[in-house]
SELOGU-793265 format. One line per 4 residues: for each residue x, y, z of C-alpha. Coordinates in steps of 0.2 Angstrom, whole numbers. Example, Ala and Ser with C-alpha at 12.3 -4.5 7.8 and 13.67 -1.06 7.14 Angstrom:
REM SELOGU-793265
62,-22,39 ~ 68,-5,36
This chain:
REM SELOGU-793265
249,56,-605 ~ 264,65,-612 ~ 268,82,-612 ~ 266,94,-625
248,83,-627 ~ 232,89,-618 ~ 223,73,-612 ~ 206,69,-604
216,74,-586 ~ 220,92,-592 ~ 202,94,-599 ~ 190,89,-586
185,104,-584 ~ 169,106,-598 ~ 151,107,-594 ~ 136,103,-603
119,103,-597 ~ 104,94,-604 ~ 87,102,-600 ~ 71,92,-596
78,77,-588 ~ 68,68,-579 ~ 64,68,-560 ~ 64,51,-548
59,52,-533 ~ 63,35,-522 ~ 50,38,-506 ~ 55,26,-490
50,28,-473 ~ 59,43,-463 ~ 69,38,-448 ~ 75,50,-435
84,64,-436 ~ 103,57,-439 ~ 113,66,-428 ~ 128,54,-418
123,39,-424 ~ 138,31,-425 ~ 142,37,-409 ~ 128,30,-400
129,15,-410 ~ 146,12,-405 ~ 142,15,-387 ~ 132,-1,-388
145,-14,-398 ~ 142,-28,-397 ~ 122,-28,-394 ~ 111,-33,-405
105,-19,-417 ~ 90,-11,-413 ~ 76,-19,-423 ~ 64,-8,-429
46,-11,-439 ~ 48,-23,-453 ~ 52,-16,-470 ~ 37,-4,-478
30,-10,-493 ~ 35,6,-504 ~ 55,-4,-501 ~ 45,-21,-507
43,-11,-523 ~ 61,-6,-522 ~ 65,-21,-521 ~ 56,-29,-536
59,-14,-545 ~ 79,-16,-545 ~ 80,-32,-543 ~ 88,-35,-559
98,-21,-559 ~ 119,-20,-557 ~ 131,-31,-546 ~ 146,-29,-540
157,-31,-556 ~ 166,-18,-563 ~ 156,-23,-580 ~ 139,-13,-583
122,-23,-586 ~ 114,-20,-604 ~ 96,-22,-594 ~ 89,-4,-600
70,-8,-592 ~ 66,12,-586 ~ 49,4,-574 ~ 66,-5,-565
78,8,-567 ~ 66,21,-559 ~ 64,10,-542 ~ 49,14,-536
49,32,-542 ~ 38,42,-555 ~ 46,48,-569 ~ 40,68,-577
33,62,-595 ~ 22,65,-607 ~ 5,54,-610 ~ 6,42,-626
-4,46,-639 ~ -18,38,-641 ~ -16,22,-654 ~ -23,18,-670
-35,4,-672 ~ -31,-15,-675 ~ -16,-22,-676 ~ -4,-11,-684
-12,4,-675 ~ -4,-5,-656 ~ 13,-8,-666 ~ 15,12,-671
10,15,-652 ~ 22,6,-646 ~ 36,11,-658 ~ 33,29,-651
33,28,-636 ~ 50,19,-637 ~ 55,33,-646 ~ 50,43,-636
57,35,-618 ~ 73,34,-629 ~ 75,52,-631 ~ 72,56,-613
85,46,-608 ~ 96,54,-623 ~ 92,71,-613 ~ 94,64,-594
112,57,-598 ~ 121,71,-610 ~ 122,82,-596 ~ 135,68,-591
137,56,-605 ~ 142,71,-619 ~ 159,74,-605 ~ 174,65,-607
173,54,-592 ~ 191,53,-582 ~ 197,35,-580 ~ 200,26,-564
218,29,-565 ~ 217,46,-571 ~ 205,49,-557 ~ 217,45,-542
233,53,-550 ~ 223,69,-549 ~ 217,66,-532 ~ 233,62,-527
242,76,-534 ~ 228,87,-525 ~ 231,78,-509 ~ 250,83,-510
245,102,-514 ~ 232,103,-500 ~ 249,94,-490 ~ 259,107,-494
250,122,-491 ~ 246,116,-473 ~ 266,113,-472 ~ 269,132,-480
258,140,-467 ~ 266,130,-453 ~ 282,134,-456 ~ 276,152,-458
268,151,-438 ~ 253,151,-444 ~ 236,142,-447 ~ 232,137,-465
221,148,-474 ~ 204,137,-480 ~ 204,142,-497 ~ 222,136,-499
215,118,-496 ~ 202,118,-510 ~ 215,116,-522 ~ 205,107,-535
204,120,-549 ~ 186,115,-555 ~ 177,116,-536 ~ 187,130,-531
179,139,-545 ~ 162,135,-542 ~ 165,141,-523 ~ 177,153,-523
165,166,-522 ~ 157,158,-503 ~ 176,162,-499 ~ 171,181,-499
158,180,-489 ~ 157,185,-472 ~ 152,167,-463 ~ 168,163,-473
178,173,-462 ~ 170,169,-447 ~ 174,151,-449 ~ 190,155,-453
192,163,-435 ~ 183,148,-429 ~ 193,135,-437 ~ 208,145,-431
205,144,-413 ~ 200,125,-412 ~ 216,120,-421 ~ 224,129,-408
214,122,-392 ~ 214,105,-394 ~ 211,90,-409 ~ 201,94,-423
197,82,-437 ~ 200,77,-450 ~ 218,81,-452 ~ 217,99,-464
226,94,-481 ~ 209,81,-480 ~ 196,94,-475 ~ 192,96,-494
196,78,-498 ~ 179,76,-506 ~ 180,89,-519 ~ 197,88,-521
195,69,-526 ~ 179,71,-537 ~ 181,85,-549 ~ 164,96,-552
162,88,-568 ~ 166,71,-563 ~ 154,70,-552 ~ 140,56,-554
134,51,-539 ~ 134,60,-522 ~ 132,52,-507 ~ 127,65,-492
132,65,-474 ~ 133,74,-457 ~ 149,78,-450 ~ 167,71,-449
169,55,-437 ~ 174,61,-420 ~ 187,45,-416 ~ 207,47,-417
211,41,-435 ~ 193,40,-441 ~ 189,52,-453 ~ 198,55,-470
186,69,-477 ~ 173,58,-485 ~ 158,55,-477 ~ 157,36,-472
174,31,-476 ~ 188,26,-465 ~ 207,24,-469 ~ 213,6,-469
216,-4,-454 ~ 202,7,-445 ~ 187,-2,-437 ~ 173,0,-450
157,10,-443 ~ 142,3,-438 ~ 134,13,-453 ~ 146,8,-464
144,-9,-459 ~ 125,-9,-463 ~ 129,-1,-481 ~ 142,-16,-485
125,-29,-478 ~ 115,-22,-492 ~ 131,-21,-504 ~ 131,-40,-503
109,-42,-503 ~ 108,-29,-516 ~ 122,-33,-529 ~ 132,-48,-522
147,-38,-514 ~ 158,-47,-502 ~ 162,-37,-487 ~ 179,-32,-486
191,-30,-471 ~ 192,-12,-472 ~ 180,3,-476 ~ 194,14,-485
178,21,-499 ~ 192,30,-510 ~ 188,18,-526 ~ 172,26,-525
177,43,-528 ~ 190,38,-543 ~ 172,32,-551 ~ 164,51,-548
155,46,-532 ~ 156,64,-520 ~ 155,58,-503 ~ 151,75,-495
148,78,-476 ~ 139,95,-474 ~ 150,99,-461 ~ 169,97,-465
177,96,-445 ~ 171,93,-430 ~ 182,96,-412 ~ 188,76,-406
175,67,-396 ~ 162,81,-397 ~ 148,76,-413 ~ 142,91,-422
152,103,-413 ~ 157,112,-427 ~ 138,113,-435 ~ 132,130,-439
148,137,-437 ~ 149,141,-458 ~ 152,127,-466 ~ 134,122,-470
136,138,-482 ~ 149,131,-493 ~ 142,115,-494 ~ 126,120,-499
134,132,-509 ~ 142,115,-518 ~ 124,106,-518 ~ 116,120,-527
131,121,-541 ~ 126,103,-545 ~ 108,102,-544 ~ 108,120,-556
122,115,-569 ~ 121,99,-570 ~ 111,84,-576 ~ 108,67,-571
116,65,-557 ~ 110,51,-543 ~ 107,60,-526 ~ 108,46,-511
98,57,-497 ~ 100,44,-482 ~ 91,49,-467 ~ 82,65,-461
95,77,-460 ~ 104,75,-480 ~ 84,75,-485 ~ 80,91,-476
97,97,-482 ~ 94,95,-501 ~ 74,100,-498 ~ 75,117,-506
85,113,-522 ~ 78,112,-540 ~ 82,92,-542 ~ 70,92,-558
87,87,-569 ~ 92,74,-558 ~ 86,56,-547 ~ 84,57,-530
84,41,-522 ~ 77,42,-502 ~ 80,30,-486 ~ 83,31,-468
100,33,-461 ~ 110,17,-461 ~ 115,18,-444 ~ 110,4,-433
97,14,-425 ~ 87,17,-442 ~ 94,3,-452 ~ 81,-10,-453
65,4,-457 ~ 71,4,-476 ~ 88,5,-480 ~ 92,-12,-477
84,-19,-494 ~ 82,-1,-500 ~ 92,-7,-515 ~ 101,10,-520
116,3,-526 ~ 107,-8,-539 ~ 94,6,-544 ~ 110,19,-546
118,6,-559 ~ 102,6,-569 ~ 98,25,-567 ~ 117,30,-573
117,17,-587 ~ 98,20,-594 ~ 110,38,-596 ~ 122,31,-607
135,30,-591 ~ 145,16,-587 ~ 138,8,-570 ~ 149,10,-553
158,-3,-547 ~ 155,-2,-532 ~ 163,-20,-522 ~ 175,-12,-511
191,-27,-511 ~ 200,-32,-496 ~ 219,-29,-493
């Protein structure tokens, strides 16, 4: 982009909304409540992974459902079949009229309600679809830039003596918008004290220009898909600020591990060497935990302590102005945390936690990735790509 020229980067920031899109609901079998995973998972390397009862047959129809749906490649599928697309889920519509007599009555009936599955679709995606979409490129220049601002506020208030202000760090313009109002609540303030007081005791993660990494790498608009977690990981150099993802040359995570496992049975990904999920994010995937920080070694510590109330504040925003988006609820906790919200305009596919505590009831051969391929391109939306390559 030059300057004096206002690009798709300078004008992210438009909303639409599309009423009356569609609902899809993805049911699995509900594991336990999530919790430290991770942790307890990590306690036992190398053991075998807890096997639980064999797939449930609501995942069969998953299964058969997406089976045609997406693959790795960066390159969409033209496969439009909504019965696959919706995997396993019920869509809101209308009943078909009912159809003339003979022949030419069944064509008519079938020519509408083409017509009219086409228009729902038309609906569901211009929530999304009628935004101009940022590039991959463009995507990590802004997140990048964000990065440095988040950097350099933490550096200002440092070499002020003090501890960064929170709202300092959410230095996307678009999310800080949409949230800048939760900064004036009181539980804002108190997690401000709260936040202060652990930096000063002892390690807290993630490092703070990354407490907001998620939104300031996905703008509001941007957002496509979001992937829901619990809290950051609690391991020297682990978390990042996105839930799941790792920097390079970290161990990957046993839950992250079990999501590349269905990468490659679902679309045909090859496991890469390190679990760095940024290219995600440059494709509008919000990898959210509901709690940004957690105190080293000690999961959940920092749960209840305000943070649930801006990120519900952010999960609200989405499910209330805008459309279409794909909602990947994994496990118990992210389910119960998105139970209240009007998801009417958006998909909602369902599992059990990856962790290898839960795995193997449903989300191995849950074939999310696949069915989010299909739901975003039966919008009009390119598909994600979602092979993560090695380095």
């Amino acid at each position: 982009m030059t300057s004096g020229k206002r690009g798709p980067l300078d004008q992210y920031f438009t909303r639409t909304a599309a009423p009356n899109s569609k609902k899809v609901k993805t049911a699995a079998a509900d594991g336990p409540a999530d919790g430290a995973k991770d942790v307890a998972a990590a306690a036992a390397d190398g053991k075998p992974a807890l096997q639980g009862s064999p797939i449930p047959p609501v995942v069969a129809q998953q299964q058969q459902a997406a089976a045609a749906g997406g693959s790795c490649s960066s390159k969409p599928s033209s496969t439009s079949d909504p019965a696959a697309a919706s995997a396993g889920s019920t869509a809101a519509a209308g009943p078909a009229a009912a159809a003339p007599a003979g022949a030419l009555g069944a064509l008519m009936s079938a020519a509408r309600g083409k017509a009219q599955q086409q228009q729902q679709q038309q609906q569901q995606g211009a929530g999304l679809a009628g935004q101009q979409q940022l590039s991959m490129q463009e995507m990590q220049e802004l997140a990048s830039r964000n990065k440095a601002a988040a950097l350099a506020a933490v550096q200002a208030a440092a070499q002020a003596g003090q501890q960064p202000q929170l709202k300092s760090l959410l230095v996307e313009p678009s999310w800080l918008q949409v949230l800048a109002p939760e900064f004036d609540k009181p539980y804002a303030a108190q997690l401000q004290s709260f936040l202060q007081q652990e930096w000063a005791a002892g390690t807290v993660y993630p490092p703070k220009e990354c407490i907001f990494a998620a939104f300031n790498s996905v703008p509001f608009d941007q957002v496509r898909v979001v992937i829901l977690g619990q809290d950051p990981y609690i391991n020297q150099g682990e978390a990042m600020g996105l839930s799941f993802s790792v920097p390079r040359g970290v161990r990957v995570p046993p839950s992250l591990a079990n999501m590349y496992k269905e990468l490659a049975a679902d679309l045909g990904c090859t496991t890469p060497n390190h679990g760095c999920l940024e290219k995600w994010t440059r494709q509008g995937v919000l990898l959210l935990n509901a709690c940004l920080s957690v105190r080293a070694k000690a999961s959940n510590s920092h749960a209840g302590k305000g943070w649930e109330g801006v990120t519900s504040a952010a999960l609200a925003a989405l499910a209330q102005r805008r459309s279409g988006i794909v909602f990947l609820l994994w496990g118990k906790f992210a389910q119960d945390r998105c139970a209240k919200l009007d998801m009417r305009r958006h998909h909602v596919l369902k599992s059990v936690h990856p962790s290898p505590l839960s795995a193997h009831r449903g989300f191995l051969g849950c074939r999310h990735f696949s069915a989010t391929n299909k739901l975003l391109q039966e919008s009009g939306l390119p598909a994600i790509d979602w092979q993560i390559d090695s380095v």
